[in-house]
KEFI-877041 format. One record per residue: residue in three letters; y, z, x of N, C-alpha, C, CB in turn. Coordinates in steps of 0.2 Angstrom, whole numbers, plus 2048, in hexadecimal, padded with zeros to 3 digits. Each point is the difference from the previous one (the first is absolute). Glycine has a CB too. Layout:
REM residues N
ALAYZXYZXYZXYZX/...
REM end
This chain:
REM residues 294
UNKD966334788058047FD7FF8017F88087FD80A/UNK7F88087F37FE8037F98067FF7FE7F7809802/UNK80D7F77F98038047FB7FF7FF7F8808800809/UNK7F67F97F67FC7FF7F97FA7FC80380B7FF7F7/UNK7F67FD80C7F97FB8048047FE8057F87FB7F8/UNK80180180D8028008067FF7FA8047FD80B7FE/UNK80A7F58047FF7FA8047FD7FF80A80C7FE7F5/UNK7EF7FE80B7FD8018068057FA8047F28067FC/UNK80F7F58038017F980380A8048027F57F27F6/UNK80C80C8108048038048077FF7FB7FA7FE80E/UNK8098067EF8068027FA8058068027F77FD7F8/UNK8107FE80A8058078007FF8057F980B7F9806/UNK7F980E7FC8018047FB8017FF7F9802804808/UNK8047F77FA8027FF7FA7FD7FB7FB809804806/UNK7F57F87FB7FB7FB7FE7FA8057FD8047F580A/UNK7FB80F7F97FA8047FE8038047F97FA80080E/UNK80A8037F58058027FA8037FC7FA803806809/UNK7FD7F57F98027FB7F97FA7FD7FD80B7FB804/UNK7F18058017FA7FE7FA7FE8057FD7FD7F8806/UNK80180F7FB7FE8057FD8058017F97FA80580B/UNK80C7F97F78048027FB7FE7FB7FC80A806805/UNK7F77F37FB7FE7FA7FB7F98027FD8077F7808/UNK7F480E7FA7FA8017FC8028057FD7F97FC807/UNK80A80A7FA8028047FD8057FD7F97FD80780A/UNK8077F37F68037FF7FB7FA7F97F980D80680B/UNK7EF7FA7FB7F97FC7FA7FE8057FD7FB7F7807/UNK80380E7FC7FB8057FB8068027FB7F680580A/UNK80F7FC7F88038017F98027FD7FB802806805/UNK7FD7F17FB8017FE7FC7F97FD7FD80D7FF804/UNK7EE8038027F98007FA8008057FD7F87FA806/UNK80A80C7FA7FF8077FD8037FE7F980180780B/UNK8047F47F58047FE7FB7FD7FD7FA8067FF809/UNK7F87FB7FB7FC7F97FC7F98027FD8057F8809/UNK7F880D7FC7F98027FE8008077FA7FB7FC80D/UNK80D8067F18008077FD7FD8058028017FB7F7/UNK8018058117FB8078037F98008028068077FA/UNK7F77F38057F97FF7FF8007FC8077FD8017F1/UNK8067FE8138007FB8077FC80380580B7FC7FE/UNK7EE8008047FC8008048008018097FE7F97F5/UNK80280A80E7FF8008067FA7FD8058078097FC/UNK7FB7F38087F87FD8038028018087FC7F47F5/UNK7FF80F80E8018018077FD7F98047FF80F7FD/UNK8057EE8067FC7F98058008048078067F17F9/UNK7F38118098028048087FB7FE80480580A7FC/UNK7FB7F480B8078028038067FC8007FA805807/UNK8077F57F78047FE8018057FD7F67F87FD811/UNK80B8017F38057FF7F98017F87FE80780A803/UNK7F57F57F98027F58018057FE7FD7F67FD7FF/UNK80B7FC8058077FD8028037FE7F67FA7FA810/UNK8098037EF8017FE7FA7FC7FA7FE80B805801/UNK7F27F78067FC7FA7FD7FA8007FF8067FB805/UNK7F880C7FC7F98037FD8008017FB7FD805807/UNK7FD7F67F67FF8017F88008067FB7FB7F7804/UNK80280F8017FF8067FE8078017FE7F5804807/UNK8117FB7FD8078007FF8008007FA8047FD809/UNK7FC7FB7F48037FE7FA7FC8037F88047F4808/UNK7F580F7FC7FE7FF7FA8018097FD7F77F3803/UNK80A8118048028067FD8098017FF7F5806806/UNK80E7F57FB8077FE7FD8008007F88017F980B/UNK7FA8027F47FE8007F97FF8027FB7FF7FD805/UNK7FC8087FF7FD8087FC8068068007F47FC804/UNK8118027FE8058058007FD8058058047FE7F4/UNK7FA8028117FB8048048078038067F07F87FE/UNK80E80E8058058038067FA7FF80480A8097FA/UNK7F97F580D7FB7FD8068038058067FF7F27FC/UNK7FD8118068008058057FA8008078048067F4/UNK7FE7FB8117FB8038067FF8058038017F8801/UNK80280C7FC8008078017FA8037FF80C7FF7FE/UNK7F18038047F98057FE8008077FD7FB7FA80A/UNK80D8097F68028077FD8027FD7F880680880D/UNK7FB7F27F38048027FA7FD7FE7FB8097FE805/UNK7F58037F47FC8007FA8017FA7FF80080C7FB/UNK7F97F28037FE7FA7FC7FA8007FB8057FC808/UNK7FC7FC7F77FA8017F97FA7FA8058098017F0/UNK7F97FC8137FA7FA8038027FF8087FE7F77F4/UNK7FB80C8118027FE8077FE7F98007FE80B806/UNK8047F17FD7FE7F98058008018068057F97F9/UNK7F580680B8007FD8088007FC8017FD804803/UNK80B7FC8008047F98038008018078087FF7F7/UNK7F67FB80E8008018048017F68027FA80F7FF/UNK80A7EE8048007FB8007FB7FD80980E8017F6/UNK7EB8008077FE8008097F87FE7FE80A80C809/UNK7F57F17FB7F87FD7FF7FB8058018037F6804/UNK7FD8108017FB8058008058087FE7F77F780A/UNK80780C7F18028067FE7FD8048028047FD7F8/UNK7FE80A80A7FF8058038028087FB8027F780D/UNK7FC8097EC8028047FD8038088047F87F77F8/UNK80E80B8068028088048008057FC8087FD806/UNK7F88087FB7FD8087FB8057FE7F87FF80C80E/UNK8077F27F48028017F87FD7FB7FC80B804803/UNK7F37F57FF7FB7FD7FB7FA8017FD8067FB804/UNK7F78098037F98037FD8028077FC7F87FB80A/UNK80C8077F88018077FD8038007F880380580E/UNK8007F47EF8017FE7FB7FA7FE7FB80B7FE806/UNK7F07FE7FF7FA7FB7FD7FC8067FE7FF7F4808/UNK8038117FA7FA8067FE8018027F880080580D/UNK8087FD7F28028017F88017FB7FC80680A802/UNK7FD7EE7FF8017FD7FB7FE7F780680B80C7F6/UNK7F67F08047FD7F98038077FF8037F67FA7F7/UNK80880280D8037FC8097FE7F87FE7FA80C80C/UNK80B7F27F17FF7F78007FD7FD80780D7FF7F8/UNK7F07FF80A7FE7FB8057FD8058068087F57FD/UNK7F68118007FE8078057FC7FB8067FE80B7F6/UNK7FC7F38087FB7FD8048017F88027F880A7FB/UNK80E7F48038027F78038008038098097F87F3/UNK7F58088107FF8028098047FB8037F4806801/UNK8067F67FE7FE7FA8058027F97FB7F5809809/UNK8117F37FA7FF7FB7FB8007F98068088077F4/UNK7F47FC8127FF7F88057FC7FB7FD80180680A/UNK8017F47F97FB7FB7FD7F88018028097F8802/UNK7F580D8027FA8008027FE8047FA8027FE80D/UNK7FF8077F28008067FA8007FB7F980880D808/UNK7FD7F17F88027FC7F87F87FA8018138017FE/UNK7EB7FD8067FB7FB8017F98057FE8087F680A/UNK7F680D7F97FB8077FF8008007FA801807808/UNK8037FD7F38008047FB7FE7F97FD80880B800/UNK7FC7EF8008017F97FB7F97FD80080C7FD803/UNK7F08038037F97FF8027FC8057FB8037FC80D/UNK7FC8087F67FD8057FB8007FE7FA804808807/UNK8027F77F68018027F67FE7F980080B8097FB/UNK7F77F18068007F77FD7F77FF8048127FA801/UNK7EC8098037F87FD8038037FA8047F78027F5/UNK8107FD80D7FF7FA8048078028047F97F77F8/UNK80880580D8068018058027F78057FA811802/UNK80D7F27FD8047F980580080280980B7FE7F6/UNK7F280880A7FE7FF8087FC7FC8048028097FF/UNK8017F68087FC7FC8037FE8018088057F97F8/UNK7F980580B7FC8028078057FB8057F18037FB/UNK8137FC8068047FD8047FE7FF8078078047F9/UNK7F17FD8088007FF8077FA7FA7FC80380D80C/UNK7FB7F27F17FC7FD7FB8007FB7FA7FE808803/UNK8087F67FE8037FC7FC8047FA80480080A7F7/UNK7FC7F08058027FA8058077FE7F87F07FB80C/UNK8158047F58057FD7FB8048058027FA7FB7F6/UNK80D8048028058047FE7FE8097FF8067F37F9/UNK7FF80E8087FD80A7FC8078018017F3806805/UNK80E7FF7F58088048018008088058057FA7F1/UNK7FF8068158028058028058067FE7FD7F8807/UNK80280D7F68048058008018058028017FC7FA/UNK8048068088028088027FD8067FB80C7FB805/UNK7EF80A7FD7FD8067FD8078037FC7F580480B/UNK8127FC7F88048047FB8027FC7FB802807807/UNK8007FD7F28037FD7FA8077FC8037FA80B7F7/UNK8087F28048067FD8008037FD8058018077FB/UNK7F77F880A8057FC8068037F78017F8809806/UNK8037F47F27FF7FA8008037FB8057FE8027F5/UNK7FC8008108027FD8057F77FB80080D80C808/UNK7F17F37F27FA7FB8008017F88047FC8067F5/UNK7FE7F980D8017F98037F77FD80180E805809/UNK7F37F57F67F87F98028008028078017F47F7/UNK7FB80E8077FE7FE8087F97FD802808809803/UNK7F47F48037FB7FD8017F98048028097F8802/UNK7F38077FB7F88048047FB7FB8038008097F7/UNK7FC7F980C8008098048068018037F47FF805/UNK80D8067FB8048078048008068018047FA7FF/UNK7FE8098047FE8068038068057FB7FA7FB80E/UNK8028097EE8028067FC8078058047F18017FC/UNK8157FF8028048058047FF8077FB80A7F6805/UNK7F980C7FD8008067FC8068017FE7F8805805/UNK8067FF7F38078027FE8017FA7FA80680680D/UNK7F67F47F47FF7FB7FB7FB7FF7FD8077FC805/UNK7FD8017F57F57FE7FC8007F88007FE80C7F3/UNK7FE7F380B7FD7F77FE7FE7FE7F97FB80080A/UNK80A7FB7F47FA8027F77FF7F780180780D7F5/UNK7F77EF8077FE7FD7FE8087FB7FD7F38087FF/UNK80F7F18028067FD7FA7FD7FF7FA8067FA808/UNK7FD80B7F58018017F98037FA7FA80080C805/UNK7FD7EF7FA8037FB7FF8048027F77F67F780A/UNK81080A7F88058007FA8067FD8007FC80A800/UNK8007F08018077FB7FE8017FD7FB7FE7FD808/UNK8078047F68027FE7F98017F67FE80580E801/UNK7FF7F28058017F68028028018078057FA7F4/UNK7FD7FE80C8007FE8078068068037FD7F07FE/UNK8078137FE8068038058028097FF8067F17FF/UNK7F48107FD8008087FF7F88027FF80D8007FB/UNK7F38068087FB8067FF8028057FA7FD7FF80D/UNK7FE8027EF8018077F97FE8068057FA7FA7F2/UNK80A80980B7FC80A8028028037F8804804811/UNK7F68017EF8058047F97FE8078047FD7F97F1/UNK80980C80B8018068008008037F98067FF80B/UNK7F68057F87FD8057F98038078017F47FB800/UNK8108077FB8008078037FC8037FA80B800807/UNK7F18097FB7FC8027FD8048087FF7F57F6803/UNK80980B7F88048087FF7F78027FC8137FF7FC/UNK7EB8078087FA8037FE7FB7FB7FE8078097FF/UNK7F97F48057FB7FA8008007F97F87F880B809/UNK80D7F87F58017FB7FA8057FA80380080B7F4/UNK8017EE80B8027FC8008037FB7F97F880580A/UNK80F7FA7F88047FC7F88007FB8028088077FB/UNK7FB7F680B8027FA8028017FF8078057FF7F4/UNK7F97FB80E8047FF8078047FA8027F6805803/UNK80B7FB8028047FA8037FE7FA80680980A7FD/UNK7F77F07FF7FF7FC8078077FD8047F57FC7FB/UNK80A80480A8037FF8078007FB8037FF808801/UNK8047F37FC8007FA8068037FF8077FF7FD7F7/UNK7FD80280E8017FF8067FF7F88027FC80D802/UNK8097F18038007FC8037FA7FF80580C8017FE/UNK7F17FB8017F67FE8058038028067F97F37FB/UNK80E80A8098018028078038077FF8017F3806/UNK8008127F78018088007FC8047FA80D7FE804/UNK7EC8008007FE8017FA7FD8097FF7FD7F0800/UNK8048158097FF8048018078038007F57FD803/UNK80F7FF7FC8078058008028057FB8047F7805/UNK80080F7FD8048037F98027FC7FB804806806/UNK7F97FD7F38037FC7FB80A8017FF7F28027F9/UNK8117F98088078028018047F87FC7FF80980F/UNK8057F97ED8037F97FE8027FB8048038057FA/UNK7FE7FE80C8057FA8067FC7FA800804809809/UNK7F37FA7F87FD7FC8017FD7FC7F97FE80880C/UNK8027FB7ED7FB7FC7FB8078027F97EE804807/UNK8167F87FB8068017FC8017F87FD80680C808/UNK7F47EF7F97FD7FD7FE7FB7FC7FA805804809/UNK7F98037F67F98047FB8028057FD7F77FD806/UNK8098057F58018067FC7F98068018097F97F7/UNK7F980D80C7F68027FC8008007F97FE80A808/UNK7FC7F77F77FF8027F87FC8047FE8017F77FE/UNK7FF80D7FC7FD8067FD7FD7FC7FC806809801/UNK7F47FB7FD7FC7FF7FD7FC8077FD8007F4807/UNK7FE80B7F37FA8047FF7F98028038077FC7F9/UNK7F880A8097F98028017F97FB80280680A7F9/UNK7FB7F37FE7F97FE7FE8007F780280080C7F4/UNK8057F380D8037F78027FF8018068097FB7F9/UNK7F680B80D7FE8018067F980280580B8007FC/UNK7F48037FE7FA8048017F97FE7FB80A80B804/UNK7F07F67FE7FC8027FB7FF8078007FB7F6802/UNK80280D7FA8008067FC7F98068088037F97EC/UNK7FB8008127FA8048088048008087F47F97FA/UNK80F8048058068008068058058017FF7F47FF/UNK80180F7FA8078037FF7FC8078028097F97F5/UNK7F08098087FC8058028008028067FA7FE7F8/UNK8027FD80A7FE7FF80980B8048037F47EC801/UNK8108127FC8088018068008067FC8097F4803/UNK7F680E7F87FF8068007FD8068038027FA7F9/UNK7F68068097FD8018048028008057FB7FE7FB/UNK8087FF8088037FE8088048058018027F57FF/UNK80380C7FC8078048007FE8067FE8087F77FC/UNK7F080C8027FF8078007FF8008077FC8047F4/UNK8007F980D7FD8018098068028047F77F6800/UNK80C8058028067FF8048058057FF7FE7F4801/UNK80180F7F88068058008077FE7FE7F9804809/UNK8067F77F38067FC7FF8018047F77FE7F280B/UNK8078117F58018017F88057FF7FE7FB8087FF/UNK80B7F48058067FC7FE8007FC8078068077F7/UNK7FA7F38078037FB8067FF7F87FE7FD80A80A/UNK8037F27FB7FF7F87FC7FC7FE80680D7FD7F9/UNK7EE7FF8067FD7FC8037FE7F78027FE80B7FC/UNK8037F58078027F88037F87FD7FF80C80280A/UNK7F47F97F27FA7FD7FE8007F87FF7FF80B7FA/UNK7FC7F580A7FF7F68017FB7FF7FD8047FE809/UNK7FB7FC7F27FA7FD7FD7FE7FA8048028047F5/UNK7F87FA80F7FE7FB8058007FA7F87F780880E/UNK80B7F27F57FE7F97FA7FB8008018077F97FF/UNK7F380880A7FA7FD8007FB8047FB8047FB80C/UNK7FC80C7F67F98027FE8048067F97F87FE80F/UNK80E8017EF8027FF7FB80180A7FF7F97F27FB/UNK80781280A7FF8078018078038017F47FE805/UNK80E8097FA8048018028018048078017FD7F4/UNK80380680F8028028058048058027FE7F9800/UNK80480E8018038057FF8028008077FC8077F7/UNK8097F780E8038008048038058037FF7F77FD/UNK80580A8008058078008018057FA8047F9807/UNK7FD80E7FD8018067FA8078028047F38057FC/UNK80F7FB7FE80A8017FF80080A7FE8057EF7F8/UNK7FD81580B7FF8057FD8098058007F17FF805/UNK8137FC7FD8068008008037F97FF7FF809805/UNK8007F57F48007F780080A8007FE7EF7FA7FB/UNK8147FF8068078008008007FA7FB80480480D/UNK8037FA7EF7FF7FA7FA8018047FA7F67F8806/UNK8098057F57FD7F88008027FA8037FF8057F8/UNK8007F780A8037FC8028017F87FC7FB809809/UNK8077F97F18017FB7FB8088007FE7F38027FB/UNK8107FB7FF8048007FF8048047FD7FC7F8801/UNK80980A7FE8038067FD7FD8017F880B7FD807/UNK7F57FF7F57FE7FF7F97F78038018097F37FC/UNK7F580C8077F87FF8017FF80B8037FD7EB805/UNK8088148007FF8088068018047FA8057FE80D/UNK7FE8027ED8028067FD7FA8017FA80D7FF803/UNK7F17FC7FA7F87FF7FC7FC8038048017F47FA/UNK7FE80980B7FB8048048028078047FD7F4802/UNK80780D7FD8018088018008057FC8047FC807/UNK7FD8007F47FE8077F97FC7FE7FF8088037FB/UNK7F27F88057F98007FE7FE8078057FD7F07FB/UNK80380C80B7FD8058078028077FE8027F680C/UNK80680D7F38028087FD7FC8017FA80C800803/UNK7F27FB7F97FD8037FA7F98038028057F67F9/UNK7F98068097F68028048038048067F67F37FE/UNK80C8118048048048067FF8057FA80A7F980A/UNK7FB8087F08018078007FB8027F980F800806/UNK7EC7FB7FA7FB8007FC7F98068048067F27FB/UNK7FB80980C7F88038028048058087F57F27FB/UNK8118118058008058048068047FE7F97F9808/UNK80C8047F48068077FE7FF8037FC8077FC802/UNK7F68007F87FF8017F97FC8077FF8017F27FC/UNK7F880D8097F88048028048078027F77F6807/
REM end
């Protein structure tokens, strides 16, 4: 149902009605704050939740957030919260006059993110699971399911899953590191590591579980080498990724890193209050640098 944007997830009227009205009364007090100069950014098809970071960081920018495909703006995003995208006539029919944020992110399975990652780094965490006598991690082909798990080889390949290799990222006896990168047009400021409990060590990052360990931010260059930062760059044109965050593991053994996952609707930060708002006006800065400002 249309009247400013559109709610697909099953909504009385009136809920649908109050929320259009509650967007209608943002845009007028960005109209306010920005002196008439307030931004319109279309996220289509769908509309993201307030824990989507794209949320906070066009919050930020005084931006008016729309999914409406009639109504005027200045920057499309293709939002779509789903592992395989099937672009529909209004996104191509937009990508043709003006840029489509994450036009060509399609496909963000493990199998696809392992390809591309193979391709750009010359090396890969896959493994032959009928061929491998040890550990090897199992996961589900779709995004977000972290439903990883050890399991034993030989064994016989299901489908719908991949095999990679244990990515030894242990930090001590009682947690695993992950960092998250997010990248806006393939530039990179800073990321975050994640401490996970060794026994949840493929779970959602959620406090319940690592409310024991703080993450931490960090700078770019304290995580990356500069040839490393090229290579995720590279990646992220391939894949199609021109905003999103990437879940990245560095093995202790062979000292390499690992792109695991493409976030093309990523949620978070997932730091402290003090730390989420630094990081969201750095992230709005490089946002309305390399796609509102253009």
């Amino acid at each position: 149902m249309y009247i400013l944007n559109n709610f697909k997830r099953k909504r009385s009227a009136t809920t649908i009605l109050a929320k259009n009205i509650l967007f209608f009364l943002k845009w007028g007090i960005n109209i306010i704050l920005t002196g008439n100069r307030v931004k319109t950014v279309l996220l289509y098809p769908q509309l993201p939740s307030g824990k989507a970071v794209i949320s906070k960081i066009l919050v930020s920018l005084k931006c008016n957030v729309t999914n409406n495909p009639q109504k005027k703006h200045n920057l499309v995003i293709y939002w779509h919260d789903t592992t395989y995208r099937n672009p529909d006539q209004a996104i191509k029919s937009f990508a043709e006059k003006e840029l489509v944020v994450n036009l060509n992110c399609t496909d963000i399975s493990k199998s696809n993110v392992e390809k591309v990652f193979s391709e750009v780094f010359g090396y890969s965490s896959i493994v032959n699971p009928e061929s491998i006598a040890g550990p090897m991690v199992k996961k589900n082909e779709v995004n977000a399911s972290h439903d990883g798990v050890i399991v034993q080889g030989p064994r016989t390949s299901e489908q719908g899953f991949v095999y990679q290799k244990v990515i030894n990222n242990e930090l001590d006896e009682h947690f695993v590191v992950d960092m998250r990168i997010p990248v806006i047009n393939g530039k990179m400021i800073f990321g975050y590591l994640k401490f996970k409990p060794i026994t949840s060590r493929f779970a959602n990052f959620t406090k319940n579980i690592l409310n024991s360990k703080e993450p931490e931010v960090h700078t770019i260059e304290e995580l990356l080498s500069g040839e490393e930062m090229g290579l995720i760059k590279e990646f992220c044109q391939r894949i199609g990724l021109d905003y999103g965050e990437l879940d990245v593991l560095r093995d202790n053994d062979d000292k390499k890193i690992y792109i695991i996952d493409v976030n093309n609707t990523p949620t978070g930060p997932t730091v402290n209050k003090n730390l989420k708002k630094q990081c969201v006006n750095q992230m709005a800065n490089l946002f309305n640098e390399e796609f509102i400002q253009n």
